[in-house]
LOTI-111450 format. One record per residue (C-alpha): residue number from 1; x, y, z. Coordinates in Angstrom, 3 decimals. Layout:
<rs>
- NUM  X  Y  Z
...
</rs>
This chain:
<rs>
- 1  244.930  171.678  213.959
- 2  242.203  170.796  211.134
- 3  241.623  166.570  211.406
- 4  238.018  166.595  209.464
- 5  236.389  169.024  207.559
- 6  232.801  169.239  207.030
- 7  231.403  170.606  203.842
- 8  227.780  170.962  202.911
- 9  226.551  171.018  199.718
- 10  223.935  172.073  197.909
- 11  221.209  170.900  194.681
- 12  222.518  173.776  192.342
- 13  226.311  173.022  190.951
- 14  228.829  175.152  192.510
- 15  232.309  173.377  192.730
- 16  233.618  176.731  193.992
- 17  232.644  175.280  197.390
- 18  234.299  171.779  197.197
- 19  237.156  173.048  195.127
- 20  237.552  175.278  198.676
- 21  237.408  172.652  200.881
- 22  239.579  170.099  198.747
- 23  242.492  172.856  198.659
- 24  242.111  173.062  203.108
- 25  242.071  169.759  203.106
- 26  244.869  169.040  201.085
- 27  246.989  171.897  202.362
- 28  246.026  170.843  206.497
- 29  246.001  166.846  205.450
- 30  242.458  166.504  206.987
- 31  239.791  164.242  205.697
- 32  236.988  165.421  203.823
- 33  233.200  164.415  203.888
- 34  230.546  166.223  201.885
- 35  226.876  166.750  203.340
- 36  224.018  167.196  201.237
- 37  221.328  168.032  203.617
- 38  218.054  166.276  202.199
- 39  214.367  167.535  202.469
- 40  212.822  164.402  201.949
- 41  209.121  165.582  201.922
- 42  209.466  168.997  200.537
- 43  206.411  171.372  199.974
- 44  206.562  170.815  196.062
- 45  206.625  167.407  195.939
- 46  203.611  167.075  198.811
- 47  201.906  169.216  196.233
- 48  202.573  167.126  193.187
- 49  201.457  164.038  194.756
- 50  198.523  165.883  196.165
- 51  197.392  167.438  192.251
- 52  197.791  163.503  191.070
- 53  201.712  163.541  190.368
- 54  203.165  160.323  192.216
- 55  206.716  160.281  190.644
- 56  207.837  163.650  192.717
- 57  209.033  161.587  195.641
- 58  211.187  159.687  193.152
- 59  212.402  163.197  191.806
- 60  213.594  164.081  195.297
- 61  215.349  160.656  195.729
- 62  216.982  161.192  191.801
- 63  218.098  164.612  192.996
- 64  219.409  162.976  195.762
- 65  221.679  160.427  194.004
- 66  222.542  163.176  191.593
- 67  224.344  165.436  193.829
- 68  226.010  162.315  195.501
- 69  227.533  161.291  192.379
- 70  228.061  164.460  191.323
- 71  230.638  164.805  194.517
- 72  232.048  161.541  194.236
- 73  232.995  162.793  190.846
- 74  234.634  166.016  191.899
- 75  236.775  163.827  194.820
- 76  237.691  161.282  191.859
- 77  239.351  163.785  189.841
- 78  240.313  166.690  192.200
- 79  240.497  164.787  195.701
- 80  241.876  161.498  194.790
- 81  244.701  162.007  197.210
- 82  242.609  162.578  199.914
- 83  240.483  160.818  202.630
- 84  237.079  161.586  201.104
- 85  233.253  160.695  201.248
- 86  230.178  161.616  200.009
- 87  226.591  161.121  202.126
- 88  222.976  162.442  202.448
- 89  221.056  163.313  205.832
- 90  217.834  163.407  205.718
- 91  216.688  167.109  207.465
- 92  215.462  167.637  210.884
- 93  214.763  171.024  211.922
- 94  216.252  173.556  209.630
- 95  219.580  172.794  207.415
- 96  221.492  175.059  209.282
- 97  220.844  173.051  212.478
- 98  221.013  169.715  210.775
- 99  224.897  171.006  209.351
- 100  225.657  171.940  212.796
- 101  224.500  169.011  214.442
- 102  226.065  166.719  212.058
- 103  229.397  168.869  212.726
- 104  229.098  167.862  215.891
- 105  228.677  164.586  215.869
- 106  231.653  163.470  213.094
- 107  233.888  165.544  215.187
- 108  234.579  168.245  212.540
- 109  237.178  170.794  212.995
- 110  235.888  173.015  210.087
- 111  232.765  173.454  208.384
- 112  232.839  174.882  204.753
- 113  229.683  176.333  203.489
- 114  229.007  178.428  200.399
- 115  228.077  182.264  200.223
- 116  224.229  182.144  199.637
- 117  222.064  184.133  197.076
- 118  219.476  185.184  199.799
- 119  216.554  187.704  198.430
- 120  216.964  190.865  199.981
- 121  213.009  190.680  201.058
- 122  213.929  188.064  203.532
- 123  215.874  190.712  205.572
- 124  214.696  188.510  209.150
- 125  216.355  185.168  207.706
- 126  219.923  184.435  209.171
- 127  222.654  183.518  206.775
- 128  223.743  179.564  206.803
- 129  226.857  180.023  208.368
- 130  226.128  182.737  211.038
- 131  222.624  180.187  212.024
- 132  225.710  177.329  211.774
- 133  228.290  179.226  213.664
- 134  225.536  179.726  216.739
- 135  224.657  175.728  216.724
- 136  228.296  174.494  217.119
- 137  231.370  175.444  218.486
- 138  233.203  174.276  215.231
- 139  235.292  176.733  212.458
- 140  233.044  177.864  209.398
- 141  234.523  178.835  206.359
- 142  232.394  180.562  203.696
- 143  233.538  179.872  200.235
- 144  233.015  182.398  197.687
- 145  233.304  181.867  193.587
- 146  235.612  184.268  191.975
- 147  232.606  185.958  190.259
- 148  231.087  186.668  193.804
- 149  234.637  188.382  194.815
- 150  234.916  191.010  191.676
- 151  230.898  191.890  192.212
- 152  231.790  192.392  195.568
- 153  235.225  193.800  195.185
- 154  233.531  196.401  192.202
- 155  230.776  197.574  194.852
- 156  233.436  197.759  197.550
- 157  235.628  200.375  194.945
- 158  232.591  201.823  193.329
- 159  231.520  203.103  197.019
- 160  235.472  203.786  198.187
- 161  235.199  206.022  195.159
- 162  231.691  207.983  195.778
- 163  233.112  207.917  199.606
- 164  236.512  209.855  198.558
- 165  234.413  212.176  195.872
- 166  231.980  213.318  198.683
- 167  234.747  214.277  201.260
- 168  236.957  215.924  198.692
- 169  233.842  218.176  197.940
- 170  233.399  218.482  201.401
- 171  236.672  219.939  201.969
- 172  236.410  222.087  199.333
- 173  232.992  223.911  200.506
- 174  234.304  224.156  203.782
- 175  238.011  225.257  202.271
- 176  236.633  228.228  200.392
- 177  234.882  230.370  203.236
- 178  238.412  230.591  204.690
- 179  240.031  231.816  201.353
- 180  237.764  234.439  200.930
- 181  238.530  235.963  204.581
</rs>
């Protein structure tokens, strides 16, 4: 039985994630708090305020109040009939950690994280909710946006397709040896 679910978010806006966890929520009758997992001395800022730019620690702290809102927005209109909150942690370690240990601590049942656009020249990076899935014993969900399921639904036919053209040619090289005998 789901009781709280756990959903981190992220700077870039992607509802697709929170518009996933309002729907479990709503459908199990769990509350809902939203994570936004906060680097609060990233490298680019240390380097503004290093090359004379001061104001890039107040950047981080306006991104920070930015994606707060911007979730207590989404609960106001989509979640209004559910438990709901909105908070920042400050990071420790890596994010993936910091989600799972934060998991852990509220007493989560489910944690609902968002696909990833990961460069494919990172191939020794784990993905957020496998690193997530190894720090806590909790549920993770990975929410996907329906553009992310037809691209990967398309590639998933395209190669079905190649798959079922190279067999059938297969069969038909081996197939014609035994016709001539």
């Amino acid at each position: 039985m789901i009781r709280h679910i756990l959903v981190a978010v992220g700077a870039h806006r992607d509802d697709e994630v929170l518009k996933t966890a309002i729907d479990k929520a709503r459908h199990t009758g769990a509350r809902l708090t939203a994570v936004y997992v906060v680097d609060t001395m990233p490298w680019w800022a240390m380097a503004g305020v290093e090359y004379g730019c001061p104001d890039t620690p107040q950047m981080v702290e306006e991104l920070e109040r930015t994606v707060q809102r911007r979730c207590n927005e989404t609960f106001e209109l989509d979640a209004w009939d559910i438990h709901t909150r909105a908070m920042t942690v400050p990071l420790q370690g890596g994010v993936g950690r910091t989600i799972a240990r934060l998991a852990d601590e509220l007493d989560a049942d489910l944690v609902v994280v968002g696909a990833g656009h990961h460069p494919k020249w990172r191939f020794w990076e784990a993905r957020m909710s496998d690193l997530i899935a190894r720090c806590t014993r909790r549920s993770v969900l990975i929410a996907t946006s329906a553009q992310t399921r037809q691209d990967r639904d398309a590639r998933a036919g395209e190669a079905a397709r190649r798959h079922a053209q190279a067999r059938a040619s297969a069969q038909l090289f081996w197939m014609q040896p035994r016709k001539r005998l």
